[in-house]
VOGU-3710 file (C-alpha; in Angstrom, 3 decimals, decimal comma):
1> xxxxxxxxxx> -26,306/7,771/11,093  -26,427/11,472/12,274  -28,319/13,168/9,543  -25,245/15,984/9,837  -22,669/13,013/8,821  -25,050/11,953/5,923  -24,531/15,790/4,626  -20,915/15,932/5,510  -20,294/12,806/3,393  -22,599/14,488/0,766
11> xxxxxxxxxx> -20,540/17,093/0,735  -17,500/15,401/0,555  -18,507/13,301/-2,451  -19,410/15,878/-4,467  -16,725/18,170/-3,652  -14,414/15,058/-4,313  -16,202/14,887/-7,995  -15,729/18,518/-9,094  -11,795/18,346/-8,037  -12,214/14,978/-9,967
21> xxxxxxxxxx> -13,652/16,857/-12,733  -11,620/19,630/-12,803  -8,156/17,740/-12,876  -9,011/15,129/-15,733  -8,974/18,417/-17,569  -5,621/19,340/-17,566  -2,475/17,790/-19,101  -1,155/14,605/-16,903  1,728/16,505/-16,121  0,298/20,026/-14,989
31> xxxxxxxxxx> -2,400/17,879/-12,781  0,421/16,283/-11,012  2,266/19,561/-10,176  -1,182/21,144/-8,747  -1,796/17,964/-6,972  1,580/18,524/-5,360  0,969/22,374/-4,251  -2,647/21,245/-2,913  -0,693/18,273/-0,973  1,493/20,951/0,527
41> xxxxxxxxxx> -1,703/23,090/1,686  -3,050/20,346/3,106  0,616/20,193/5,121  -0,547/23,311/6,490  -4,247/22,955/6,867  -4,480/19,172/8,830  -2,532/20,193/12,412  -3,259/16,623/13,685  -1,949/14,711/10,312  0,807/16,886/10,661
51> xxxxxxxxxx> 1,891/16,354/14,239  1,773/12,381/13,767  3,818/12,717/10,796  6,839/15,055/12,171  6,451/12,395/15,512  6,510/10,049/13,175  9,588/11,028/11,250  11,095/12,333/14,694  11,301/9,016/16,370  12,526/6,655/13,477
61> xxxxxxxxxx> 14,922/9,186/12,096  16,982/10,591/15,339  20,177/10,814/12,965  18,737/13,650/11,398  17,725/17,638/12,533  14,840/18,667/13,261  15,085/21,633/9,603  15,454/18,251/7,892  12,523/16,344/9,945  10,021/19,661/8,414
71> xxxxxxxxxx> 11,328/19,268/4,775  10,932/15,418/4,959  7,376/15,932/5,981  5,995/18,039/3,706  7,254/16,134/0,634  5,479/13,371/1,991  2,382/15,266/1,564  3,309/17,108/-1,565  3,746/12,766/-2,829  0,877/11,910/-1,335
81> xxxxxxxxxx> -0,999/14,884/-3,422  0,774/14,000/-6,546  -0,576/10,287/-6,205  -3,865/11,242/-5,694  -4,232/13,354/-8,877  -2,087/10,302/-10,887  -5,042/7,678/-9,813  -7,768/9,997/-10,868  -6,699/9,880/-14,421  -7,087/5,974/-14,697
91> xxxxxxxxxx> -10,805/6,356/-15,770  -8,359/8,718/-18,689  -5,597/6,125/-19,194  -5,238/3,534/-21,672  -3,223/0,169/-20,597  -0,165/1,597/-22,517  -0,713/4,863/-20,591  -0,298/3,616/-17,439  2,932/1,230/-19,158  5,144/4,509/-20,235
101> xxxxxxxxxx> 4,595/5,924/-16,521  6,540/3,201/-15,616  10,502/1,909/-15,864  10,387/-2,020/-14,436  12,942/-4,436/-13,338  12,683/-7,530/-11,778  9,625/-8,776/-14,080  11,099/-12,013/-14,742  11,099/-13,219/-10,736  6,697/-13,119/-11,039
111> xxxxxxxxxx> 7,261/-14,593/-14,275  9,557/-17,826/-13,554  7,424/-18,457/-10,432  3,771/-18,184/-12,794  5,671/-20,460/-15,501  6,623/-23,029/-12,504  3,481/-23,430/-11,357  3,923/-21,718/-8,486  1,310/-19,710/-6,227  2,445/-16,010/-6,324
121> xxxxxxxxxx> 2,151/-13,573/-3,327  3,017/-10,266/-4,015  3,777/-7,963/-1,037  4,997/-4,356/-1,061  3,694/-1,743/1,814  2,114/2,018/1,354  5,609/3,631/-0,354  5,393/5,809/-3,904  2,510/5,590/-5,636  1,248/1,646/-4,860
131> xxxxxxxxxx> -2,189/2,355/-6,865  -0,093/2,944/-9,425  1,932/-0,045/-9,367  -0,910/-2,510/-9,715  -2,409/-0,725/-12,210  0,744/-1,448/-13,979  1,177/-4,835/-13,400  -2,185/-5,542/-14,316  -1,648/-3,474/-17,436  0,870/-6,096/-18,103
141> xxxxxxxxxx> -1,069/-8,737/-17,960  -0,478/-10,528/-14,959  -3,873/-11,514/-12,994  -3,613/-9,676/-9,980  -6,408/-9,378/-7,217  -5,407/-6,938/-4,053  -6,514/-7,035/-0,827  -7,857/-4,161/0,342  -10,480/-2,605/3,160  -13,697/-1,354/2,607
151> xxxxxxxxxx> -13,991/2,783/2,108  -16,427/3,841/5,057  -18,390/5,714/2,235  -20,079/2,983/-0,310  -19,761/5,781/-2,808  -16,193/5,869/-2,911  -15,933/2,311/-1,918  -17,188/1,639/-5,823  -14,971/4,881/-7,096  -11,686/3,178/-5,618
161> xxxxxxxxxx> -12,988/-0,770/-7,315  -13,707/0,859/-10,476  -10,427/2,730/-10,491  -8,688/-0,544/-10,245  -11,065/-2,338/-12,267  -10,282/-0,412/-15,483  -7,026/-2,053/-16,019  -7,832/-5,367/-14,638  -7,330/-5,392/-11,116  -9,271/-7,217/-8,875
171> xxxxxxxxxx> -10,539/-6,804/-4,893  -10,744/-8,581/-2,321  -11,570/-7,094/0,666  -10,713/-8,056/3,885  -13,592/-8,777/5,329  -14,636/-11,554/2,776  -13,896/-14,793/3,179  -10,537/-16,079/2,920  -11,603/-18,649/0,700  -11,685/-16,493/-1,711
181> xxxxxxxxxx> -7,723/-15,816/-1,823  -7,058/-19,525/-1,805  -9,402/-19,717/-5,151  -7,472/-16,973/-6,349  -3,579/-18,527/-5,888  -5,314/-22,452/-7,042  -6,032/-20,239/-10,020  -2,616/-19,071/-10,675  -3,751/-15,646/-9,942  -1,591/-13,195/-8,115
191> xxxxxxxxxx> -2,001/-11,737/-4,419  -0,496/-8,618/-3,875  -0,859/-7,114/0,063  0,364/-4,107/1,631  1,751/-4,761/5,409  2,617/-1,951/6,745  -0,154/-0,175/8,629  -1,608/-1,106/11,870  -5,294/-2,702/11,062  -7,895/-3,100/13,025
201> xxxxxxxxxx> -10,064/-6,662/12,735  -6,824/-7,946/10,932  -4,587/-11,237/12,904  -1,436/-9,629/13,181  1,756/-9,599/15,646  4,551/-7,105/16,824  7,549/-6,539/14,959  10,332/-4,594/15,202  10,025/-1,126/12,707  12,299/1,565/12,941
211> xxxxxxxxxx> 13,333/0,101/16,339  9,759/0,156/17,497  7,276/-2,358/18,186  4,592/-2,177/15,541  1,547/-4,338/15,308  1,487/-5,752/11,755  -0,627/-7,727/9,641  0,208/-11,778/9,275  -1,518/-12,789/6,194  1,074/-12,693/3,882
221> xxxxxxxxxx> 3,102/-14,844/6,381  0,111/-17,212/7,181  -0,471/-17,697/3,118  3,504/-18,395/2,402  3,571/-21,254/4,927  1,442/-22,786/2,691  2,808/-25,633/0,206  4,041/-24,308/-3,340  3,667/-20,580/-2,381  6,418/-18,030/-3,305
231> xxxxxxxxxx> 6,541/-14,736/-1,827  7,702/-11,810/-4,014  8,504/-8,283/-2,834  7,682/-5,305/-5,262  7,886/-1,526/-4,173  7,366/1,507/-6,860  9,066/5,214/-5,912  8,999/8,336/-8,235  11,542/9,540/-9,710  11,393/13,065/-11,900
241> xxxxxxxxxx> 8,371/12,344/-13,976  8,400/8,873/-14,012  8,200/6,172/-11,405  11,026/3,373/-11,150  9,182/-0,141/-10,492  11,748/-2,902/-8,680  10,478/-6,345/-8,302  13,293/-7,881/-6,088  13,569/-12,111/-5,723  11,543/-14,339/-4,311
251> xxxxxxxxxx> 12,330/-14,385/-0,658  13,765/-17,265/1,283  11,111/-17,808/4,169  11,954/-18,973/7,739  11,038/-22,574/9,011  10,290/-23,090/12,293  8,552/-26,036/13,949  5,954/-23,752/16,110  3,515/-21,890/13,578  3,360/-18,835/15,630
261> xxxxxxxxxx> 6,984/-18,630/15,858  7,069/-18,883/12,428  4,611/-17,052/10,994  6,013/-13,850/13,465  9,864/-14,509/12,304  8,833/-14,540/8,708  6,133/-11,127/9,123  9,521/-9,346/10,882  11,544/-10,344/7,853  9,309/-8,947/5,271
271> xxxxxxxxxx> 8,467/-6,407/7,553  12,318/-5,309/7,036  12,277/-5,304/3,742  9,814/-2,862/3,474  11,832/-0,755/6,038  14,928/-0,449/3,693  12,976/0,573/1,326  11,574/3,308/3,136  14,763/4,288/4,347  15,615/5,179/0,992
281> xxxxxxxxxx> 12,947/7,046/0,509  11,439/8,531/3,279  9,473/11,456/2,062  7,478/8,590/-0,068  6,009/6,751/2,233  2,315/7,326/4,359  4,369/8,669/7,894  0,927/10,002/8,519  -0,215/6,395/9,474  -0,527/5,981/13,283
291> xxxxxxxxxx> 2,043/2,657/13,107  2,868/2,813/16,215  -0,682/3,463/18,044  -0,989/-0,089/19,707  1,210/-1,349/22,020  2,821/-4,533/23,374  -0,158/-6,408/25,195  -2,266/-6,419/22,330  -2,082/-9,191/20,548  -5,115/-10,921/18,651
301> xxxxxxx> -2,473/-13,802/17,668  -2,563/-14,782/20,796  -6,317/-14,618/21,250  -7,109/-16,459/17,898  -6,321/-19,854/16,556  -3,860/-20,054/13,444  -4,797/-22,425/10,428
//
């Protein structure tokens, strides 16, 4: 590497650890509000984050003007600030911390399947605070591992593991073996994935989002056509000072006698439920994603054999 990266990243890690410093400092509550007002600097500041965003918004919401597009946009950064200073406090936050930030419903679906017997996936997509919401359900008590990518920086690679770690999450990232999430479900454990971003080196197929092709991930899909698998969707949003957890029912998968048909039929269904949800809440959810980067022609399902 460039020795000017290596100092960048130097830079970045230690300006990352004063900020870190500096906000475990204040009350929860007046962290959150600056983490809000530096979300809507960085509004300002990141021209390319905010063009994708507005497109973004633009193109899946052509109900709505374009006065409504802006305000949309900048509370999802002024969220997305607010999150950031929320996860920093979990070295801070006791398991009953983390409890209280949170109103539930829906517990009992992941707790009928677990008492069944039955191999839980837990899917929700990149909408409220997500970090959050596993922190919570591990809090709880439920063993839940979450699959995640590798941070380009090893240093904050281990910041964002020990972040979960500290109430009991697990990781597996996505470039281990997939033998380890089949350990994980024989062991009753819970799988939670997010499936809403387009990821590179992941098997995934187009779907309709927003009435756009978008190239999504199939594992979740691929796991549930397995034998004694339910597949459970969760999403967290904020609301006020608190954040409003729904766990909805298992959902009803689609059988099909070709694997590829099914596996894409059953990633479009899930792949809607995530879409109401962000519907509901717009200004919640990552619009500064590139979703929509690839288009139809790629296709790694087609170049890869299913199993």
């Amino acid at each position: 590497m460039k020795w000017y990266k290596l100092l960048k990243r130097w830079f970045v890690y230690k300006l990352f650890k004063s900020f870190q410093f500096v906000v475990c400092l204040l009350p929860l509550r007046i962290a959150v509000w600056c983490g809000g007002q530096f979300g809507w600097f960085v509004y300002y500041l990141l021209f390319r984050e905010r063009k994708v965003t507005l497109d973004n918004l633009r193109k899946s919401f052509p109900d709505k003007g374009w006065k409504e597009i802006k305000r949309i946009g900048k509370e999802v950064f002024v969220n997305q600030g607010k999150n950031f200073c929320e996860v920093l406090f979990f070295f801070k936050f006791t398991k009953n911390d983390i409890v209280n930030l949170v109103k539930a419903e829906g517990l009992e679906h992941i707790d009928r399947a677990l008492k069944e017997g039955k191999q839980v996936i837990y899917f929700t997509g990149h909408l409220g605070n997500w970090e959050l919401m596993a922190a919570y359900l591990s809090s709880r008590g439920y063993p839940l591992n979450v699959i995640a990518r590798k941070v380009y920086d090893e240093r904050f690679n281990k910041i964002l593991l020990d972040l979960r770690g500290t109430k009991g999450t697990k990781t597996i990232l996505r470039d281990e073996s997939p033998k380890k999430i089949l350990k994980a479900l024989k062991r009753k454990e819970i799988i939670g994935m997010l499936i809403d971003q387009d990821t590179s080196r992941v098997q995934s197929v187009f779907v309709d989002f927003f009435g756009r092709p978008a190239y999504t991930p199939i594992g979740t899909a691929m796991f549930a056509c397995r034998r004694n698998v339910v597949v459970i969707p969760g999403f967290i949003v904020r609301r006020g000072k608190r954040h409003y957890l729904k766990i909805e029912q298992p959902v009803e998968l689609i059988k099909k006698e070709k694997k590829e048909e099914e596996i894409r039929e059953n990633t479009q269904k899930l792949t809607k439920i995530i879409e109401s949800w962000v519907r509901l809440y717009p200004q919640q959810w990552v619009w500064m994603h590139k979703r929509w980067k690839r288009k139809p022609g790629f296709n790694n399902l087609e170049k890869r054999n299913i199993h």
